[in-house]
C-alpha positions as CSV (number, residue, x, y, z in Angstrom):
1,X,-3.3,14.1,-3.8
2,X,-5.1,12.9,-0.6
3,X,-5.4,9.4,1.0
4,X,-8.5,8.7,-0.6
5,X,-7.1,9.2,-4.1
6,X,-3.5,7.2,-2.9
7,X,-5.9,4.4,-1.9
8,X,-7.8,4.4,-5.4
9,X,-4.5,4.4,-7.2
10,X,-2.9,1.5,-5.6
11,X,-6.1,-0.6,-6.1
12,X,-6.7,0.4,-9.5
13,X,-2.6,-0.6,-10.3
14,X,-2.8,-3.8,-7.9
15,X,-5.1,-5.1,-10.8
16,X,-8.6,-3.6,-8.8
17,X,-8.5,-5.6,-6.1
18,X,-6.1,-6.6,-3.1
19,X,-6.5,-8.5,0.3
20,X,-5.6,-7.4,3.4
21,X,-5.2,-4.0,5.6
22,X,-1.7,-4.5,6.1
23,X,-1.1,-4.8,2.8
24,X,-2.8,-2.1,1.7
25,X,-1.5,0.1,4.6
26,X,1.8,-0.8,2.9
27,X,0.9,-0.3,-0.9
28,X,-0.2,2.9,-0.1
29,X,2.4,4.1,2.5
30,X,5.5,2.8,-1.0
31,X,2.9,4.9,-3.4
32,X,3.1,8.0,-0.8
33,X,6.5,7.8,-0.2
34,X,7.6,7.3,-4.2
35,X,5.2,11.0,-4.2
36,X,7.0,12.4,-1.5
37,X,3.8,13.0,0.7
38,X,4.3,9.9,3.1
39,X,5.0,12.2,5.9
40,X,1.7,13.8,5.6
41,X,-0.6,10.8,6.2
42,X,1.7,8.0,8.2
43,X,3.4,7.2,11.5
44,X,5.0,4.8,12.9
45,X,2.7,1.6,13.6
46,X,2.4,-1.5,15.3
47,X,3.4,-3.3,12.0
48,X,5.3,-0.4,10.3
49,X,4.1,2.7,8.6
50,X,0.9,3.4,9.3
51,X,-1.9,6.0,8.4
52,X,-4.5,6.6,11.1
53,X,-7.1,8.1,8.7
54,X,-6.3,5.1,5.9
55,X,-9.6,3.1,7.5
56,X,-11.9,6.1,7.4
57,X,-10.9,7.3,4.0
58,X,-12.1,3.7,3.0
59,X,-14.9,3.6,4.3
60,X,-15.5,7.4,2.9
61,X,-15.1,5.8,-0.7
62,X,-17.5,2.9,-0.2
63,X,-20.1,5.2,0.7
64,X,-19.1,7.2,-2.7
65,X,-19.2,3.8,-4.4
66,X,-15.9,3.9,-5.9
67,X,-14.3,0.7,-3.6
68,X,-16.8,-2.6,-2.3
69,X,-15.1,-4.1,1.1
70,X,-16.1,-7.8,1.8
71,X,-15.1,-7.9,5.7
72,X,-17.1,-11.3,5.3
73,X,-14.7,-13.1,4.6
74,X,-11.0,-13.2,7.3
75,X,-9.1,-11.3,5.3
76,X,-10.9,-8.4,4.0
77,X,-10.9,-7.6,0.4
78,X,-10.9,-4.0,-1.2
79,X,-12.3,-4.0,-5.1
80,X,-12.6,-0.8,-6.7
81,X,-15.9,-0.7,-8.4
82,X,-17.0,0.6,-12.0
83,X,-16.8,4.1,-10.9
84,X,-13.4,3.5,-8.9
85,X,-12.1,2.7,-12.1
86,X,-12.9,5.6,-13.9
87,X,-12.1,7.5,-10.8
88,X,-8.5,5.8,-11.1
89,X,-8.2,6.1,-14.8
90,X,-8.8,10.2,-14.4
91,X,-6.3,10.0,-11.4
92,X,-3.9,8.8,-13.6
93,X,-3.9,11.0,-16.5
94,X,-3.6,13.5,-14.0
95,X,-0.4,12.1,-13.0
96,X,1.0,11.9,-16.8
97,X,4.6,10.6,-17.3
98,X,4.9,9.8,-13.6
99,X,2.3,7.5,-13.8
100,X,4.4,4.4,-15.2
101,X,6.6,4.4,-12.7
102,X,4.3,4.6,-9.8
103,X,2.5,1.8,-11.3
104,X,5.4,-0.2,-11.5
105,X,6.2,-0.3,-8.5
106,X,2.3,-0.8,-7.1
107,X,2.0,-3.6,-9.4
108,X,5.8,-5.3,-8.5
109,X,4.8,-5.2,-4.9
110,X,0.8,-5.9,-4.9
111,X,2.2,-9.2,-6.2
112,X,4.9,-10.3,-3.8
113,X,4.3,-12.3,-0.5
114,X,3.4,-10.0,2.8
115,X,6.8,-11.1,4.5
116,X,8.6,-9.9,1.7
117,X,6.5,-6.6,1.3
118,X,7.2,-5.3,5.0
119,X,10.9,-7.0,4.9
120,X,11.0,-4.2,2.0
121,X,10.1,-1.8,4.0
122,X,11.6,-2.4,6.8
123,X,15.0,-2.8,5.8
124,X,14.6,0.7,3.7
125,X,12.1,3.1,6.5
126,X,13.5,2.7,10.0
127,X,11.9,5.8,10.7
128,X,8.6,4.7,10.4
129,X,9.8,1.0,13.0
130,X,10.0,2.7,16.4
131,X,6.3,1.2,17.6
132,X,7.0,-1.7,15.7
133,X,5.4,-5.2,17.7
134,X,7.0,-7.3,15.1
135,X,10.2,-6.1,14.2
136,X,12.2,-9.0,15.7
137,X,10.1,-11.1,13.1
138,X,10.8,-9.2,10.2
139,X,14.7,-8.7,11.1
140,X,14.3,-12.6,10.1
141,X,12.5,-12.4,6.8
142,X,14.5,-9.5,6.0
143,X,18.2,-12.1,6.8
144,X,15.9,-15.1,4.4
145,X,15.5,-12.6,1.3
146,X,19.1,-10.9,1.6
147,X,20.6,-14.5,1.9
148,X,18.9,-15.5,-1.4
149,X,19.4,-12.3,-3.2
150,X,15.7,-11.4,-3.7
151,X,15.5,-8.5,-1.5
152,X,14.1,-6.1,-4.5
153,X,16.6,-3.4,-5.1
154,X,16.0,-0.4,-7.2
């Protein structure tokens, strides 16, 4: 599985469309790291695990006409398109009994605020903090969620 196919999975079980680089970044970086391959594609980042080759790979599958970006609007928005679908729907089957789980997860956390996203992952992936610009900031949304026993746990 390459980033390309990561990226059409997480769309396809965010419900087709999501807002955001950072979130996406972080969608896929959970969906990589649930398939064990995390280490192949991400470092750490300015705002937590990031995958250098995550912006190319997008732009790789508009031109194949499987994802639309609308970078008209301030945030960007990633939509798979008819043929992203499909492209999703054989990824998968491919993926058989594993498949439920991954998508729980994608969908659980496609759905949650940002601040609640990367305090997720930042309280569980210290590895991936060590260029972190905005880990003070986190440290505080990770203390809110914890304090009100939301902090997802698995």
């Amino acid at each position: 599985m390459d980033l390309k196919d990561l990226l059409i999975l997480t769309l396809y079980w965010s419900g087709g469309v999501l807002s955001g680089l950072t979130r996406l970044h972080k969608l896929v970086f959970l969906l990589a790291e649930k398939l064990k391959i995390h280490r192949k594609y991400f470092v750490p980042g300015p705002f937590g695990p990031y995958a250098p080759g995550l912006k190319e790979a997008l732009l790789d599958l508009e031109k194949q006409k499987l994802v639309y970006i609308d970078q008209e609007i301030v945030t960007p928005q990633f939509q798979l398109t008819k043929e992203g679908m499909e492209a999703a729907k054989n990824l998968e089957t491919r993926l058989g009994e594993q498949a439920s789980n991954l998508k729980a997860v994608i969908s659980y956390f496609s759905g949650v605020p940002l601040t609640y996203l990367l305090a997720y992952i930042y309280s569980r992936y210290e590895e991936y903090l060590t260029a972190s610009q905005i880990k003070s900031k986190v440290s505080k949304w990770i203390d809110y969620y914890k304090h009100r026993g939301r902090l997802y746990v698995e």
